[in-house]
N, C-alpha and C positions, 0 to 999 in steps of 0.2 A: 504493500500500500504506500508506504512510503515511496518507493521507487518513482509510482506514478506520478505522487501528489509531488513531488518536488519541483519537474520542469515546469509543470503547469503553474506552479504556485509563485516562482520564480520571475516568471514571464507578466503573472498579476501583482506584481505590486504597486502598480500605480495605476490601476485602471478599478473601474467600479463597477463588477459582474460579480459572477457566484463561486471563482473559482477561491481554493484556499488561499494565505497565506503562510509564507514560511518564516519565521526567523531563529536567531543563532542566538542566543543568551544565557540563558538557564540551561542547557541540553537542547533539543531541538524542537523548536514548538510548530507545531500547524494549525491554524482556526481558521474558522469561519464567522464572523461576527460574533453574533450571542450564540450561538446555535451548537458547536462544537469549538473543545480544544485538546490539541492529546500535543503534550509535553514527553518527548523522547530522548532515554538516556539510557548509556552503559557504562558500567566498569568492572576492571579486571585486577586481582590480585596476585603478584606472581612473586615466589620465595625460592630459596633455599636455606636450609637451615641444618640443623643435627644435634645430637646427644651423645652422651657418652656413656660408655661401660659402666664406670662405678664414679665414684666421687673422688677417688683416686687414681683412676687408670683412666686415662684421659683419650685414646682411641676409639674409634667412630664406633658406636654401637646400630645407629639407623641413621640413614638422610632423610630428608624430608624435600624433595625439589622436585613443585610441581607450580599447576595454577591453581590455585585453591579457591577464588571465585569467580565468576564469569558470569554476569547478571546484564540483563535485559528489562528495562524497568518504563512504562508508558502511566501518565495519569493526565485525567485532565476533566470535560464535563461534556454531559449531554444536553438537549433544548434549553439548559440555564444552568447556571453557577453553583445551584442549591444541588441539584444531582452530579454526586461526579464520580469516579470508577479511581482504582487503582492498583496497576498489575505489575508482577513481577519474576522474571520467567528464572532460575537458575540453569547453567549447560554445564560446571564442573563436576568431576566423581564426588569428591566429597560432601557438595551442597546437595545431591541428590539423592540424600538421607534413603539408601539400600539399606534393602531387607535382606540377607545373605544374598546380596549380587546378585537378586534378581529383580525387585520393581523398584522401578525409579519414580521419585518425584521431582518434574521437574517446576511445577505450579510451586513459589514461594507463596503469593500473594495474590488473592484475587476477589476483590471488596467494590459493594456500592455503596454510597454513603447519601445520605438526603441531611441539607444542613436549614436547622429551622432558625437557626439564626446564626450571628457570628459565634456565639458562646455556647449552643448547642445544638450536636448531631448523633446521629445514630448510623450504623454500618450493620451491613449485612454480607457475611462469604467466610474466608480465608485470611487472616491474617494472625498477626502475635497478640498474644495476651496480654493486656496488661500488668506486667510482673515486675521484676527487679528494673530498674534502670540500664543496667549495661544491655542488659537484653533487648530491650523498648530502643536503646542508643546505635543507628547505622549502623554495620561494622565497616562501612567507610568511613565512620567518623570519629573510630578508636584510635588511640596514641599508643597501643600496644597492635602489632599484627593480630593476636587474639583475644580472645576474652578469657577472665580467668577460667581458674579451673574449678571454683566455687561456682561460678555461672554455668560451667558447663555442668555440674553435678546437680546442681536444682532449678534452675531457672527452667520456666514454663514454655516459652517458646511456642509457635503458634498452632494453630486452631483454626475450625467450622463453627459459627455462633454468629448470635447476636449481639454488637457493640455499642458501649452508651458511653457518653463524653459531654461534659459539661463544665464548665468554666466560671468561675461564682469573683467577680472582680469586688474587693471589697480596700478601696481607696489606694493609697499605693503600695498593697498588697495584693496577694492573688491567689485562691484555692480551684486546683482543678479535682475531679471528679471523674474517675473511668471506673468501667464493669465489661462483665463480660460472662453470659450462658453458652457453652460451647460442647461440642462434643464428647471432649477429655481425649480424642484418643490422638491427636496430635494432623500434621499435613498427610491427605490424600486417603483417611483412615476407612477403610472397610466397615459394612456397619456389624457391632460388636454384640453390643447390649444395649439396656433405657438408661445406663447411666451418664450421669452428663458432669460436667464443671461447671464451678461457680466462683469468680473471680472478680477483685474489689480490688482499687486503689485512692487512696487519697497523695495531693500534693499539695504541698502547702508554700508559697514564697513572699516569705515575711518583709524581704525589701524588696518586693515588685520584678517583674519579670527579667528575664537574661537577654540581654541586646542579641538579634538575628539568629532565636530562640536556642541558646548556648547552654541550657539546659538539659537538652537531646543533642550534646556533643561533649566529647571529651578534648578537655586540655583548654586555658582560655587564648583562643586567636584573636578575640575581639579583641581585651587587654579589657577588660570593664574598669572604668573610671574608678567606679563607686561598687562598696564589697553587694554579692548577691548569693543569695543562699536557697535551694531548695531542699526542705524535708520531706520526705515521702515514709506511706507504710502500704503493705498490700498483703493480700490473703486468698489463698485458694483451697477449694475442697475437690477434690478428683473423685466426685463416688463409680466405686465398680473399675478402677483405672484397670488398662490391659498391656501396658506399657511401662518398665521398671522407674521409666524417667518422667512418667505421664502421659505426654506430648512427646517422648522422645524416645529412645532407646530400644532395649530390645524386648520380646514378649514374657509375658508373667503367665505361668500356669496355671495360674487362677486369677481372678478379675478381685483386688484390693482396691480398698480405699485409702485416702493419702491428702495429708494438709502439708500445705507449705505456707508458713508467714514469712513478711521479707519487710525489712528496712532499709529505709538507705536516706544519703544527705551528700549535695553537691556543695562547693564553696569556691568563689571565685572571685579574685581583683587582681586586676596590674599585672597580667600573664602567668600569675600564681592559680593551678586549679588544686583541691582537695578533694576527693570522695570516698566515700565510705559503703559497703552494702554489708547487712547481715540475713544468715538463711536459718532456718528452723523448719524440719522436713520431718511429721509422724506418719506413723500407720500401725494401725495394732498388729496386723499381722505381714509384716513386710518383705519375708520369705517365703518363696514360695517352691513347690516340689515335683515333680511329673512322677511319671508310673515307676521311671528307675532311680527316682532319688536324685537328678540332677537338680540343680537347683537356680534359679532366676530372683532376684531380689530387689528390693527398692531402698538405695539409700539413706535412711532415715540419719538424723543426725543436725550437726551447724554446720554453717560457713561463714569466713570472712574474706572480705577482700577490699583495702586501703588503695587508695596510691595520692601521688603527690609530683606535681610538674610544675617546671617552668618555664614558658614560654618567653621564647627573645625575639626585639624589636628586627632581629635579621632572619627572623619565622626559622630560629633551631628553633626545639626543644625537648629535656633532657623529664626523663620522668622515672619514681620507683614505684617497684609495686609489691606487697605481700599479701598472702594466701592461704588460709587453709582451711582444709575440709576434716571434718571433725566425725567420723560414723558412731554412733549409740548404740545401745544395747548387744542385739543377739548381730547387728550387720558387723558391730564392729570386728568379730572375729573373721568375718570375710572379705574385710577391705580396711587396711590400714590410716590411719590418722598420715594426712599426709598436708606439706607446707612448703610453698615456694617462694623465693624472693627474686625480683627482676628487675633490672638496670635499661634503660632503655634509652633512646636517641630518633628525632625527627627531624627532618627537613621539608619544611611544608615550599614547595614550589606554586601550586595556586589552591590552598586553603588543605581541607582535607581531599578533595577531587585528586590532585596529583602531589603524589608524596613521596617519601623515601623514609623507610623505617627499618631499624635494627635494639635488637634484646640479647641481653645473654645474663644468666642466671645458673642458682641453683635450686634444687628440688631433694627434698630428703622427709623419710617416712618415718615413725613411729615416735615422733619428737627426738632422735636423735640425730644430729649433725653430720659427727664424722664420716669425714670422707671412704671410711671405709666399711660403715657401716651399708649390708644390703639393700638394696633400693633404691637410693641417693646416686644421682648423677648431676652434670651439668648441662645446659643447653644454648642455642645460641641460632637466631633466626634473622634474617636480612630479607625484607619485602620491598616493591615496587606495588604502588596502586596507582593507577590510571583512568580515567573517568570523565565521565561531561557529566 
């Protein structure tokens, strides 16, 4: 479609008929008056990185050198402004959350949305749950190539439901409000059972909003004059989940129930960002068994995850981060208390769109350090991301 609407729309921009127009700003936009606009964009993630043997033996135990995202992303509005769409296609292996390498998803995203006002709308399709922040946060628009590994252990990640959003301006502060009834069983899920998820957020921004909404980005680029703070809390109830991770991971032999609470709090001035998230993941019965005793489980347990950057007026910026994941009760014997710390380096060439990003760090299990202790290694990753 593009292909078409381009010459044509090229050739119209200065005449006054029905064909589109095109322009170059945002990613690439096409409209038509009021009537349509699809806003089109991509970008690519491309790395090399590795780990090592032990915490002492510092020879390559695995590479990691691939693309790791490759996204396709179109939004924009039908007969008016109040109805608008928003998709987003993944084409790399690992965005396309395999079920032992066999079905692929390639649908990240695919939402309608009707907005009854500025301050509130409601959505209907495929999209992320309302949950921790880093989650909810691009991951073009991380100052680490990843998310931790607290995120990646509980974070909700998205969903089939119904969305609610509202926005409560209360002088020059600001509380926002998200929900969300959804399937539970994560992107492209087969239907399972009647159980469904129920997910709540509040945010609260006691000195008023984040200049060019820098509260859904990490690290501060703007340089915010004046300090800004967002508090958040959120909560989910998974009943009948069929999934170890909810939304994510692999299959549970029996359909558990599972709450996750989450907190978290952003803090930013003068190229200084702070953030903070905390997890808390139950379920009464969060193991589970097949006929031969193998077993499938759901993390129950905390997380944390800190970091701290600072951004310079020559768009480096140098950031740390610490980590860890905590499992409880009967999981703790099948997956260890584990904790990372990462050192990290950017070079923003036009914002977070085109970047240069590297980490290198350590990783060590069971609250013990030493280098020579099992499990503990070090690692060390160099990205290029690329984008309109």
């Amino acid at each position: 479609m593009l292909l078409l609407a381009v010459p044509c729309a090229l050739s119209a921009q200065n005449e006054s008929d029905e064909r589109a127009l095109v322009e170059i700003h945002d990613g690439v936009t096409i409209s038509r008056d009021s009537l349509f606009l699809m806003n089109l964009r991509f970008r690519m993630q491309n790395r090399i990185g590795f780990t090592t043997v032990s915490g002492e033996d510092l020879s390559v135990k695995a590479v990691e050198a691939r693309v790791r995202r490759l996204r396709l992303r179109m939004d924009g509005f039908v007969l008016n402004d109040r109805i608008r769409y928003y998709l987003q296609l993944n084409f790399s292996r690992q965005d396309l959350d395999l079920v032992e390498d066999v079905v692929a998803q390639p649908i990240r995203d695919a939402m309608v949305y009707y907005h009854f006002s500025k301050h509130t709308y409601i959505g209907f399709g495929q999209s992320k749950l309302p949950g921790n922040r880093q989650r909810v946060v691009s991951s073009g628009n991380l100052q680490f190539p990843d998310r931790s590994i607290a995120n990646s252990t509980f974070t909700l990640d998205r969903d089939f439901g119904v969305f609610g959003y509202h926005t409560i301006p209360l002088g020059g502060q600001q509380v926002q409000l998200k929900g969300a009834v959804s399937s539970g069983d994560g992107r492209g899920a087969l239907p399972q059972n009647e159980g469904m998820a129920y997910t709540g957020r509040i945010e609260w921004l006691p000195l008023g909003s984040f200049a060019n909404k820098g509260d859904y980005s990490e690290g501060d680029l703007e340089f915010e004059p004046k300090p800004k703070l967002s508090i958040a809390g959120g909560y989910s109830y998974n009943d009948r989940a069929v999934r170890n991770g909810g939304q994510l991971g692999g299959e549970l032999f029996t359909p558990t129930d599972m709450t996750t609470f989450m907190a978290d709090l952003l803090y930013k001035q003068r190229g200084w960002a702070f953030s903070a998230e905390y997890f808390d993941r139950q379920s009464e019965k969060p193991i589970t068994y097949d006929a031969d005793s193998a077993v499938s489980f759901i993390t129950t347990g905390q997380g944390l995850n800190v970091q701290l950057s600072k951004c310079l007026r020559s768009k480096y910026e140098f950031a740390g981060r610490y980590t860890l994941v905590d499992p409880a009760g009967d999981v703790a014997a099948l997956r260890s208390r584990t904790e990372e710390a990462l050192l990290g380096a950017t070079k923003y060439l036009n914002g977070h769109r085109i970047k240069l990003q590297w980490y290198a760090g350590y990783r060590w299990t069971k609250g013990m350090m030493d280098f020579d202790h099992a499990g503990n290694n070090w690692t060390t990753m160099f990205q290029v991301e690329f984008g309109i």
